[in-house]
DSSP file (Angstrom, degrees, kcal/mol; ACC not computed):
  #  RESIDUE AA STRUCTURE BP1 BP2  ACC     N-H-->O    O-->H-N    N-H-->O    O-->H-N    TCO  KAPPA ALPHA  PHI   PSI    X-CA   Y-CA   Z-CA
    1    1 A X              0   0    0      0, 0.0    96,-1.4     0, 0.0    65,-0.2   0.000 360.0 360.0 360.0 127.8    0.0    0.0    0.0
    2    2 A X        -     0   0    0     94,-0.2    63,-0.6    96,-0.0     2,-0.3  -0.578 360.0-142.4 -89.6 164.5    1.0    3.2   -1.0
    3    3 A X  E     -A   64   0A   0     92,-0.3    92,-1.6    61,-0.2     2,-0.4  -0.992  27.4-166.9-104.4 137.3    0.3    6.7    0.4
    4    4 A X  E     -AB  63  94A   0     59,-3.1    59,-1.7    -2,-0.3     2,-0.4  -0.907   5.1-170.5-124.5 139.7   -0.2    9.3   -3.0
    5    5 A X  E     -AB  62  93A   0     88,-1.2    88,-4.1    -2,-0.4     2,-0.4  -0.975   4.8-174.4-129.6 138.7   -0.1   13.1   -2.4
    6    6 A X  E     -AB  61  92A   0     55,-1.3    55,-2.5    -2,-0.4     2,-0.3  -0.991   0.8-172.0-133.7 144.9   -1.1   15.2   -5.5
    7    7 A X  E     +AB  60  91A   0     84,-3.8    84,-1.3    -2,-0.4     2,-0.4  -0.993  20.3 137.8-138.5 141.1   -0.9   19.1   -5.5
    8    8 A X  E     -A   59   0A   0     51,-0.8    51,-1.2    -2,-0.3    82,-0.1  -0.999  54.4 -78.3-152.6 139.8   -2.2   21.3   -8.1
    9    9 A X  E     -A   58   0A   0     -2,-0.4     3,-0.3    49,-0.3    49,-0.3  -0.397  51.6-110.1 -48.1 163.0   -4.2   24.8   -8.7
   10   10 A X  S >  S+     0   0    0     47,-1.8     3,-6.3     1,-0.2     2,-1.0   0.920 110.8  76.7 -71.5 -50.8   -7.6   24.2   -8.3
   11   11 A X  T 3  S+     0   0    0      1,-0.3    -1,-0.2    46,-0.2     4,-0.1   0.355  92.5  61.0 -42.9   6.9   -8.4   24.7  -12.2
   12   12 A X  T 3> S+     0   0    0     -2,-1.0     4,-2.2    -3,-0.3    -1,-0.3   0.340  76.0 100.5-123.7   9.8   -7.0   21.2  -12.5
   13   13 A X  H X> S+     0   0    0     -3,-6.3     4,-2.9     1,-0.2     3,-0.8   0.952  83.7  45.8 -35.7 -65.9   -9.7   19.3  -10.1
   14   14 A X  H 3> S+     0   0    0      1,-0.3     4,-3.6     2,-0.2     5,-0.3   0.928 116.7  54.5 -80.5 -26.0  -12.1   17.8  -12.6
   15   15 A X  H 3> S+     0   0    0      1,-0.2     4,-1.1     2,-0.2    -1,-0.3   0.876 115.0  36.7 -76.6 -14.7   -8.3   16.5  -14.5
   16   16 A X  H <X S+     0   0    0     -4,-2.2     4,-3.2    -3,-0.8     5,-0.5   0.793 112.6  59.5 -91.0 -15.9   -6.9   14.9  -11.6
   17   17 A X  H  X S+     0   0    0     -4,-2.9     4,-1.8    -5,-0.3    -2,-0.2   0.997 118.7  37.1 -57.8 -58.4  -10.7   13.5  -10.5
   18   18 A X  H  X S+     0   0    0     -4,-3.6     4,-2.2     1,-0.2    -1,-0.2   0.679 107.5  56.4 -76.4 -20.6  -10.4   11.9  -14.0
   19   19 A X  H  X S+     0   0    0     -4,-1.1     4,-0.8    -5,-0.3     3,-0.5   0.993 115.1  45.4 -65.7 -56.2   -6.7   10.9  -14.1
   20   20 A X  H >X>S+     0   0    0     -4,-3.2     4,-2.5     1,-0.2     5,-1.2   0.990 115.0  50.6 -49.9 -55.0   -7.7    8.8  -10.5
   21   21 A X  H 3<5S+     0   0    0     -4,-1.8     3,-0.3    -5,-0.5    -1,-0.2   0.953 109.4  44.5 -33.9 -71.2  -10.7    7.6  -12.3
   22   22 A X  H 3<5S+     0   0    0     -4,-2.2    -1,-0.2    -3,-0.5    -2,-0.2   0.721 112.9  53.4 -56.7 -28.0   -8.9    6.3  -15.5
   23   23 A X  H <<5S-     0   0    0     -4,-0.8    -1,-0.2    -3,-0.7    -2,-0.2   0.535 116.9-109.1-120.5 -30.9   -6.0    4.5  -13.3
   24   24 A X  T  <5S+     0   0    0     -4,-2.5    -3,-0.2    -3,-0.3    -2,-0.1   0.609  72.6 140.8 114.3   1.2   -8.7    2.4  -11.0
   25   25 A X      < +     0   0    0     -5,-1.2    -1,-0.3     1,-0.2    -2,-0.1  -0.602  21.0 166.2 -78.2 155.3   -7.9    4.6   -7.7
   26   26 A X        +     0   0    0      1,-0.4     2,-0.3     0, 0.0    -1,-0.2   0.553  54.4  59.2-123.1 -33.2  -11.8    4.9   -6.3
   27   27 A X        +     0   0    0     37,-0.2    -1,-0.4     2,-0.0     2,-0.3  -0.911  69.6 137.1-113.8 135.8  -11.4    6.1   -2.9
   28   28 A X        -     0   0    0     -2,-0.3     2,-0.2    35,-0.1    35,-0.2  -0.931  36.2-132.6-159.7 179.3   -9.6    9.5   -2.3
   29   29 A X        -     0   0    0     33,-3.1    33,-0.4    -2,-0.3     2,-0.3  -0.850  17.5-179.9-139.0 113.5   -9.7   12.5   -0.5
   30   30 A X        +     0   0    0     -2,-0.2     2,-0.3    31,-0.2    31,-0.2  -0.899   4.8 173.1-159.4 136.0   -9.3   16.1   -1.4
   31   31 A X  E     -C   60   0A   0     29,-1.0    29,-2.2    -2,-0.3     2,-0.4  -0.951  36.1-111.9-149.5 142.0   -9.3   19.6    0.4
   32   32 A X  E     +C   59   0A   0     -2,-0.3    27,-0.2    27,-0.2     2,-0.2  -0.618  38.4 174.7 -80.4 145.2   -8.6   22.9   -0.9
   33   33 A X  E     -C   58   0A   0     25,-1.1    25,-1.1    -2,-0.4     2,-0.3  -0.566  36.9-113.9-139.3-167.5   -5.3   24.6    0.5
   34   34 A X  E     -C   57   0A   0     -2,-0.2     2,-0.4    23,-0.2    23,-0.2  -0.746  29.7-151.1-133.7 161.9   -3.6   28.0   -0.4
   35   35 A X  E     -C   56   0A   0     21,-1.5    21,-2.9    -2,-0.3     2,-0.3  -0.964  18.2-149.7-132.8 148.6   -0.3   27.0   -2.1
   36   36 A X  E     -C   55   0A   0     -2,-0.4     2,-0.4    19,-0.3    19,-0.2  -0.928  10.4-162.7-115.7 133.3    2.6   30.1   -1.5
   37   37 A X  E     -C   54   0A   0     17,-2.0    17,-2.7    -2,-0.3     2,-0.4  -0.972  13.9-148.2-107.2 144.2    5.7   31.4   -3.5
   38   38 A X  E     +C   53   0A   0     -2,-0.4    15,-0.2    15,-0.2    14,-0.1  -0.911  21.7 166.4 -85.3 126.2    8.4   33.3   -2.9
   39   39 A X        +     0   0    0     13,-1.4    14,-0.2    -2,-0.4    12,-0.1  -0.252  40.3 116.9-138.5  55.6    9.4   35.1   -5.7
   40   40 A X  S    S+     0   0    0     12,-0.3    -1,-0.1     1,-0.2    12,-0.1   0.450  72.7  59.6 -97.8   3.1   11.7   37.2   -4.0
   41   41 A X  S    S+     0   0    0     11,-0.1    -1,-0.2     2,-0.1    -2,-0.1   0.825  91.8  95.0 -88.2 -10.2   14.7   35.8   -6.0
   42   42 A X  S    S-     0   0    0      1,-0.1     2,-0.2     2,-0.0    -3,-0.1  -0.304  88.2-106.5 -69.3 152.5   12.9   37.0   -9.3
   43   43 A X     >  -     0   0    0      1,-0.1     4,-0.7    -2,-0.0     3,-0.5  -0.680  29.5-128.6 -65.1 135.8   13.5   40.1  -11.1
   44   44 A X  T  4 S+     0   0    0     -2,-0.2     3,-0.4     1,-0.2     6,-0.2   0.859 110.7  60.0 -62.8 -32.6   10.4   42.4  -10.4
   45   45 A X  T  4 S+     0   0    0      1,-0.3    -1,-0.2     5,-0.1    -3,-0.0   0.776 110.5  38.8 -70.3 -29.6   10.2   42.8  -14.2
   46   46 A X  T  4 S+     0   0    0     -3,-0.5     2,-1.1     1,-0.0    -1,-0.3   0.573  92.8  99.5 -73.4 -21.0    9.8   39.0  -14.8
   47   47 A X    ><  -     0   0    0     -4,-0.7     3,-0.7    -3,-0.4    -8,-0.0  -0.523  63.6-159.4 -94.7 118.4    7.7   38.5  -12.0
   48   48 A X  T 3  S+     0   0    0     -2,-1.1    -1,-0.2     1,-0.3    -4,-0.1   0.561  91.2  40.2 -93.6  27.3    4.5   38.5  -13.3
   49   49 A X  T 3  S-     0   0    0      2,-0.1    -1,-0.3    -5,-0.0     3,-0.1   0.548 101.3-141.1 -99.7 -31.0    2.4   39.4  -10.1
   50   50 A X    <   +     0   0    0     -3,-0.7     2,-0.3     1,-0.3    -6,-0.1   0.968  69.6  99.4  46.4  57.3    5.5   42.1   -9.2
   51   51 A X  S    S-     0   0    0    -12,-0.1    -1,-0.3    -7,-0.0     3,-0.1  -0.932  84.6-122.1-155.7-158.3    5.4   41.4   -6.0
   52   52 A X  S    S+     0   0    0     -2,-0.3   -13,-1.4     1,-0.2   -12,-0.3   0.455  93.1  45.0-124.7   0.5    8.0   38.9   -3.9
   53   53 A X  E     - C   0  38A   0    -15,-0.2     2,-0.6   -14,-0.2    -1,-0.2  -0.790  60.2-176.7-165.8 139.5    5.0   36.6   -2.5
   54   54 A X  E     - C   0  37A   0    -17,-2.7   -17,-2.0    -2,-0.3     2,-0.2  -0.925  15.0-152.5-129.6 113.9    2.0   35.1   -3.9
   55   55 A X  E     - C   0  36A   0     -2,-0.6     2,-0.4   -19,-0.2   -19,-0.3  -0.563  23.2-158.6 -43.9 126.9   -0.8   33.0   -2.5
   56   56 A X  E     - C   0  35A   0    -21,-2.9   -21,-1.5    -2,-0.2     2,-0.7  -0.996  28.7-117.2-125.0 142.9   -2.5   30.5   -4.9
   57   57 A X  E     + C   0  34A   0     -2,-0.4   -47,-1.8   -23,-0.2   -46,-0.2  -0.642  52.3 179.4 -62.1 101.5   -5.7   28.9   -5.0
   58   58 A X  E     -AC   9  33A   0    -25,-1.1   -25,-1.1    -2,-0.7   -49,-0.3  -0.484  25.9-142.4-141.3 172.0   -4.3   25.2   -4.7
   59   59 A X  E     -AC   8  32A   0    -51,-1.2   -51,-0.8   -27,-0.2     2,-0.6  -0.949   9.9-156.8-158.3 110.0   -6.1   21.8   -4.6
   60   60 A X  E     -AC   7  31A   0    -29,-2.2   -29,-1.0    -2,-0.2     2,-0.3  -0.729  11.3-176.2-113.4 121.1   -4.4   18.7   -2.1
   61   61 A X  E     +A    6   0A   0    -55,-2.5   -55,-1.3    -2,-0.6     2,-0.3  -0.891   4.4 177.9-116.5 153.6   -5.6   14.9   -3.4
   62   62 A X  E     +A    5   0A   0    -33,-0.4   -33,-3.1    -2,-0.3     2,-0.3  -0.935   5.2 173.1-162.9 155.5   -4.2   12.2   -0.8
   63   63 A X  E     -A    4   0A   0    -59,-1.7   -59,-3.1    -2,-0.3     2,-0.5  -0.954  44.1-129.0-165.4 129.0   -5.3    8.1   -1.6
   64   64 A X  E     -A    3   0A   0     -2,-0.3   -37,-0.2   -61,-0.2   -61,-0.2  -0.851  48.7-177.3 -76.5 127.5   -4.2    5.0   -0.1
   65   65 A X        -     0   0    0    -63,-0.6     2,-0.3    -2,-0.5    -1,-0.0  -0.002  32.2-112.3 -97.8-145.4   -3.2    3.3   -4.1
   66   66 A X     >  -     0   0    0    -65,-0.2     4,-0.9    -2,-0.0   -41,-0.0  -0.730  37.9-111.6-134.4 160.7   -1.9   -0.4   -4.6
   67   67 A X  T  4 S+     0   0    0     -2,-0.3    -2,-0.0     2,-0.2     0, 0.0  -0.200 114.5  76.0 -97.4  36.0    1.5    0.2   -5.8
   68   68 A X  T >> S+     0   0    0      2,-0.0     3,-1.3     3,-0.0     4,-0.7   0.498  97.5  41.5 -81.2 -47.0    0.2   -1.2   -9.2
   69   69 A X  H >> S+     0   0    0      1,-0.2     3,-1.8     2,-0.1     4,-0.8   0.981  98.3  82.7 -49.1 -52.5   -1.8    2.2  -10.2
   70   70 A X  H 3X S+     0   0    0     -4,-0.9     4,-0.9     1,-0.3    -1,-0.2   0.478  85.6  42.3 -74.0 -17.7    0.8    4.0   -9.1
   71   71 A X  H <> S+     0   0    0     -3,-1.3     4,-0.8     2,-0.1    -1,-0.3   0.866 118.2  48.9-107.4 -23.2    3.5    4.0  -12.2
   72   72 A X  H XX S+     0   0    0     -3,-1.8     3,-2.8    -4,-0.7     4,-2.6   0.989 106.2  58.7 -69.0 -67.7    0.2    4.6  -15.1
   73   73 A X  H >X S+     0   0    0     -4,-0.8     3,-1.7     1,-0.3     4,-1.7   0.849 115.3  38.5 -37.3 -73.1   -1.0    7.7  -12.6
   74   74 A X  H 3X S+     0   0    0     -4,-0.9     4,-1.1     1,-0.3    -1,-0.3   0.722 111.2  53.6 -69.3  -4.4    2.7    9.1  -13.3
   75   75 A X  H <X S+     0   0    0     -3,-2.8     4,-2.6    -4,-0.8    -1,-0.3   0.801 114.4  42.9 -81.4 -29.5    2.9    8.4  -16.5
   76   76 A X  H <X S+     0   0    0     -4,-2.6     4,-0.9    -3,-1.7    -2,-0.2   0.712 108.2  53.8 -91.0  -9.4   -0.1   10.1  -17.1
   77   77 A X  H  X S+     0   0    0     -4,-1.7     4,-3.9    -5,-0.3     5,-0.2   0.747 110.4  49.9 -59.3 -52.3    0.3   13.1  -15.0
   78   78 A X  H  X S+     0   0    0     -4,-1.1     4,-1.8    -5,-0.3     5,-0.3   0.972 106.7  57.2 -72.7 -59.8    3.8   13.8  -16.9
   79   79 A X  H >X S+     0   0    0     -4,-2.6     3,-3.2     2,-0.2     4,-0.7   0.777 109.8  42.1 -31.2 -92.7    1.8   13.3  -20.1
   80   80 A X  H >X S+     0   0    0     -4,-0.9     3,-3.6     1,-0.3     4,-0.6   0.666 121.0  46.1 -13.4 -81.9   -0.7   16.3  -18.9
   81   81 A X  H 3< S+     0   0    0     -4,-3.9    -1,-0.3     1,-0.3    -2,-0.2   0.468 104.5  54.7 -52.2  -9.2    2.3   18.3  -17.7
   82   82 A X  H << S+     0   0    0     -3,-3.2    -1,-0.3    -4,-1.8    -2,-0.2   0.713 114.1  45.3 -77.6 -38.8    4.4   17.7  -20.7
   83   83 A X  H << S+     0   0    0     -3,-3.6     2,-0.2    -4,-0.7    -2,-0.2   0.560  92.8 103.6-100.0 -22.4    1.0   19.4  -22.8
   84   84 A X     <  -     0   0    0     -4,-0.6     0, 0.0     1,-0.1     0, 0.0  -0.504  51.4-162.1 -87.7 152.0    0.3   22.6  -20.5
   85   85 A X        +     0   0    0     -2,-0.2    -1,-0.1     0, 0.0     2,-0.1   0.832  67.0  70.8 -54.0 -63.3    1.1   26.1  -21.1
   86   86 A X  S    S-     0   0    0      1,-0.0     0, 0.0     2,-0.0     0, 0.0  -0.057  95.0 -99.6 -57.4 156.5    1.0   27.7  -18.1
   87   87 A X  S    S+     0   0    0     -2,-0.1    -3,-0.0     2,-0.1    -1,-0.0   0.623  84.9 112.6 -48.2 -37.0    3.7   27.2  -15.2
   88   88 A X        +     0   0    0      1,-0.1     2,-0.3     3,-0.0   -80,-0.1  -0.126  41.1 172.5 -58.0 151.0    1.6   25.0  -13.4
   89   89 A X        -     0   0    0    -82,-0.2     2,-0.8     2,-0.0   -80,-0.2  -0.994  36.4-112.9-148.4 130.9    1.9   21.7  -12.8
   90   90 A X        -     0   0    0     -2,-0.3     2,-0.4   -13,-0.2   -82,-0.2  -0.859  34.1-151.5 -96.6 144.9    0.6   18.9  -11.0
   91   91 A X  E     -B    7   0A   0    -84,-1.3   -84,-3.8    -2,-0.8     2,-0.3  -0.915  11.5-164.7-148.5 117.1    3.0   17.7   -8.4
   92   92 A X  E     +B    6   0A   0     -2,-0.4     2,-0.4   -86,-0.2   -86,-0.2  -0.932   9.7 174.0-114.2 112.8    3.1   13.7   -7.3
   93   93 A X  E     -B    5   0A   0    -88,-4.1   -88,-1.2    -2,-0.3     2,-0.7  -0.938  10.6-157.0-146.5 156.2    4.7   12.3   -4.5
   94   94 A X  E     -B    4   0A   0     -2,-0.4     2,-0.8   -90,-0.2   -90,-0.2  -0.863   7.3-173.1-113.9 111.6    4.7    8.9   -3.2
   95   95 A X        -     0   0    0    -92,-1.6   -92,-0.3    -2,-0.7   -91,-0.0  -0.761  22.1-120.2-129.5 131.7    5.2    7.3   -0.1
   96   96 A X        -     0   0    0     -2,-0.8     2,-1.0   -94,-0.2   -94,-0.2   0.147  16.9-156.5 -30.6 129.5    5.6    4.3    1.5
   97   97 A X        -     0   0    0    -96,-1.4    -1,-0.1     1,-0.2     3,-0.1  -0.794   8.6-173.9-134.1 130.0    3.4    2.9    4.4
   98   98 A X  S    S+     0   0    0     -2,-1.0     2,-0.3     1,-0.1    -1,-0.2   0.903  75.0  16.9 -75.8 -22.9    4.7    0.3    6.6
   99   99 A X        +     0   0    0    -98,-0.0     2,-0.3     0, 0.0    -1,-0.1  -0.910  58.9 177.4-138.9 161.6    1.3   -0.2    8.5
  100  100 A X              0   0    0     -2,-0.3    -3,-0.0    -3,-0.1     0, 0.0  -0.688 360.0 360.0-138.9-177.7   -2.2    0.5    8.0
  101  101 A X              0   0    0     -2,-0.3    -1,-0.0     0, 0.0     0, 0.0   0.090 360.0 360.0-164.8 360.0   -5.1   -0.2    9.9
């Protein structure tokens, strides 16, 4: 059993509901968060909020998987990110659980 943490803007809910969907996950859980940058290393002239920290409207998935889903979910996430425009990203990470109950 895996634990799977997914983070995203929110404007990418209904594509990670459907990536879990497509990949067999059934049960999950998901809460809206505020996601922060610093973007006080940036040039003001690049930064295109021109200010040195920014709050986003950000979207938290967490799912006990089978460690079978778990390498199509990234393959198919990297697909998405591979395809988007914007900076954004959905952001995967995976961790191990030695017990459950």
């Amino acid at each position: 059993m895996k634990l799977l943490l997914i983070t995203a803007i929110r404007e990418f809910e209904k594509d990670i509901k459907l990536m879990l969907k497509k990949t067999g996950v059934k049960s999950f859980s998901y809460k809206d968060v505020k996601g922060f940058k610093d973007n006080s290393e940036e040039a003001l002239e690049t930064n295109w909020f021109a200010a040195n920290e920014q709050e986003i409207e950000s979207i938290l998935f967490y799912a006990f998987v089978d460690k079978e889903r778990v390498d199509e979910l990234f393959e198919i996430v990297k697909d998405f990110n591979t395809k988007q425009i914007s900076k954004s990203n959905i952001h995967l990470a995976l961790l191990n659980i030695e017990k459950s109950n």
